[in-house]
C-alpha positions in Angstrom: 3.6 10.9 13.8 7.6 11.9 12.8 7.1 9.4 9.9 3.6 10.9 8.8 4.7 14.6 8.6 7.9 13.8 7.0 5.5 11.8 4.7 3.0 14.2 3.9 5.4 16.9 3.8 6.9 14.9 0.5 3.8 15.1 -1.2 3.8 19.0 -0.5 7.3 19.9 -1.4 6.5 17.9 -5.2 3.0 19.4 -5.7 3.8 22.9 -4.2 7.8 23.1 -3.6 9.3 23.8 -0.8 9.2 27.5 -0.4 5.5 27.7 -1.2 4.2 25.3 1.4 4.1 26.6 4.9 4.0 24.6 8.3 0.5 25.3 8.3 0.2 23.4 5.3 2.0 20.6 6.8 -0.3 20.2 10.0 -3.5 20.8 8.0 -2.7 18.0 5.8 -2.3 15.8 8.7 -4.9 17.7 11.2 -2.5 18.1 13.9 -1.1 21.2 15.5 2.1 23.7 14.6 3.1 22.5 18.3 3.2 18.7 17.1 5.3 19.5 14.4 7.6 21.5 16.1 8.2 18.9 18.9 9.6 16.5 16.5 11.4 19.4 14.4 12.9 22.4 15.0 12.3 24.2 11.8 11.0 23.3 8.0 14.4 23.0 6.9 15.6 20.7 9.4 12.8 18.6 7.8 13.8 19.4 4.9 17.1 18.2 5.6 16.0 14.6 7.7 14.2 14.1 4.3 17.0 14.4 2.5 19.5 12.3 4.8 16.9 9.1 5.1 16.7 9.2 1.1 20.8 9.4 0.6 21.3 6.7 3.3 18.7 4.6 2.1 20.1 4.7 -1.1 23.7 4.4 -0.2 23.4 1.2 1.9 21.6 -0.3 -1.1 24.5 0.6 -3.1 26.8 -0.9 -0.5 24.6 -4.3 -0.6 25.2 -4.5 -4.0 29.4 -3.4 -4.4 29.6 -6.3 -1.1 27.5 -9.0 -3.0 27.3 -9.0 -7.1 30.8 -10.7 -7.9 31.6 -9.0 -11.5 31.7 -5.2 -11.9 29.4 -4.8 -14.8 27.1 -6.4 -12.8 27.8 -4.2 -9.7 27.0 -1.5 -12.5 24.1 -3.2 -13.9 22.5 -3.2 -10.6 23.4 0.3 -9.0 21.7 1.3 -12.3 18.4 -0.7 -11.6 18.4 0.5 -8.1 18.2 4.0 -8.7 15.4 3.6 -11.8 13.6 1.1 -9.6 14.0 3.6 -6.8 11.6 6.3 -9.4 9.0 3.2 -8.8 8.7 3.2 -5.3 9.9 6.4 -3.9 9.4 8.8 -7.2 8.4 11.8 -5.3 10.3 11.5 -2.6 13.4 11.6 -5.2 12.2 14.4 -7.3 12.2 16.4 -3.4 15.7 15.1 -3.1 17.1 16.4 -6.5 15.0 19.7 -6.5 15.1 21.0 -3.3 18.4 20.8 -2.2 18.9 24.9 -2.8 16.6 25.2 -0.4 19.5 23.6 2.9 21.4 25.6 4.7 25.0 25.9 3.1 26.4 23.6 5.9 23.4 21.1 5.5 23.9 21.2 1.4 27.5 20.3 1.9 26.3 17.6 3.9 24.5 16.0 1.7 26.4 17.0 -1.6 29.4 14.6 0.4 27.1 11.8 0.3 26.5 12.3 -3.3 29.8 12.0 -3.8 30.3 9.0 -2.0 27.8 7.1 -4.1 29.2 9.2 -7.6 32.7 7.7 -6.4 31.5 4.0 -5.5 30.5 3.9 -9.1 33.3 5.7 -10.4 35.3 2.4 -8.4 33.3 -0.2 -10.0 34.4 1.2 -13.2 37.8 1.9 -12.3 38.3 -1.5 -11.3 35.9 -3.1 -14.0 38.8 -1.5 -16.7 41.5 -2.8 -14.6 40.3 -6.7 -14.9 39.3 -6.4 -18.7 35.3 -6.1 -18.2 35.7 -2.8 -19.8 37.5 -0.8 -22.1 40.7 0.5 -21.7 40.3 3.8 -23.3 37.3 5.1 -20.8 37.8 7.8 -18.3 36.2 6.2 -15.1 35.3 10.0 -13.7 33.3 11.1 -16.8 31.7 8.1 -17.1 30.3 8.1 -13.4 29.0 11.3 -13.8 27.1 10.4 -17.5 25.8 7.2 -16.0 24.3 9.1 -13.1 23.2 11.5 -15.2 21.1 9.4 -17.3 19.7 7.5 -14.4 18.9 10.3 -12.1 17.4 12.8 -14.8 14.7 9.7 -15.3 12.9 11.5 -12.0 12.0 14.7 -13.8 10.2 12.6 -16.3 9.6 8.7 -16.1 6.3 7.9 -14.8 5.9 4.0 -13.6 2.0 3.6 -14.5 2.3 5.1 -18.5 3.5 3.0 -21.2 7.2 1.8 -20.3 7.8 -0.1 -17.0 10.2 0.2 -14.9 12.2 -3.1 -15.9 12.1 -1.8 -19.4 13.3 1.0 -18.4 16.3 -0.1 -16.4 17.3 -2.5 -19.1 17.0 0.1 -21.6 19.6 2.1 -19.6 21.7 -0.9 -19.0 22.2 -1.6 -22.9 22.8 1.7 -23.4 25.3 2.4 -20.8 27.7 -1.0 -21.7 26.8 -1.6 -25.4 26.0 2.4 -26.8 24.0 2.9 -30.0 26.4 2.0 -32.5 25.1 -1.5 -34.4 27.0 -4.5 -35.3 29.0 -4.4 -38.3 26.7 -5.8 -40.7 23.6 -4.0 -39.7 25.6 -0.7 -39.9 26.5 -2.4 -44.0 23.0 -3.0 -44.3 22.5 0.9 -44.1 25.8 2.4 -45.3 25.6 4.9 -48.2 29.6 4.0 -49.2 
């Protein structure tokens, strides 16, 4: 039953938000009453919060599957990249409730979690680090900025990307991945093709 509200209350907190839908919303949805709810949690936000510590966990032991794993750190990069768009795929509300509602934790709980960002932020900003330290990548990059634009590319895809339109979710990821290693500047001669020198 702790699974099912925490469940349904995801649906809820992306269709309504989090301030709009009530406990009695909660137990409605799942025809139970306020005292079930409140014998496996204390409060909404404490919900709110377990919600947010399963999704950061999950993620970050993915993460730390991957850094233990994948050999070469572009790959490590490649595939902390794929995680979090194939993440969209098969938790996409669930991350939008993550990113969105974080306002709504208590200052101590938003710290909390705002570490754990962090961690993952600074795992990637490692794989980088090291990854310009062994010649996969350039010199000249700033491993700090960089983390923060490749996580800001990935993770803004769960305002937007929907899985069941037009791109999928390995086109997407790959997409990213070319992006993020190989930018949009083309080869030499294609840029000659359309030079106006």
């Amino acid at each position: 039953m702790k699974e099912e509200i925490a469940k349904n209350s995801v649906k809820l907190f992306e269709q309504k938000g989090f301030t709009e839908t009530s406990i009695q919303d909660i137990v409605d949805s799942l025809g139970v009453t306020k005292g079930t709810f409140y014998y496996y949690y204390t409060s909404k936000e404490n919900l709110l919060m377990e919600i947010h510590l399963h999704y950061i966990d999950d993620l970050l032991k993915k993460q730390k599957t991957i850094l233990e794993s994948v050999k070469s750190f572009r790959g490590k990069l490649v595939e902390i990249v794929k995680l979090i768009i194939h993440d969209i795929e098969l938790h996409g509300a669930h991350g939008r409730v993550y990113f969105r509602e974080i306002r709504n934790l208590t200052p101590e709980h938003n710290k909390t979690i705002k570490g754990k960002r962090e961690e993952f932020r600074v795992n990637v900003m490692q794989v980088i680090t090291k990854g310009i330290q062994s010649g996969e990548f350039r010199k000249n990059l700033h491993p700090k900025m960089i983390s923060f634009a490749v996580l800001g590319v990935t993770n803004w895809s769960y305002h937007w990307f929907q899985p069941c339109g037009k791109l999928t979710v390995k086109e997407l990821a790959d997409m990213y991945v070319d992006f993020i290693l190989n930018g949009i500047i083309a080869e030499r001669d294609e840029r000659d093709e359309y030079s106006t020198n």
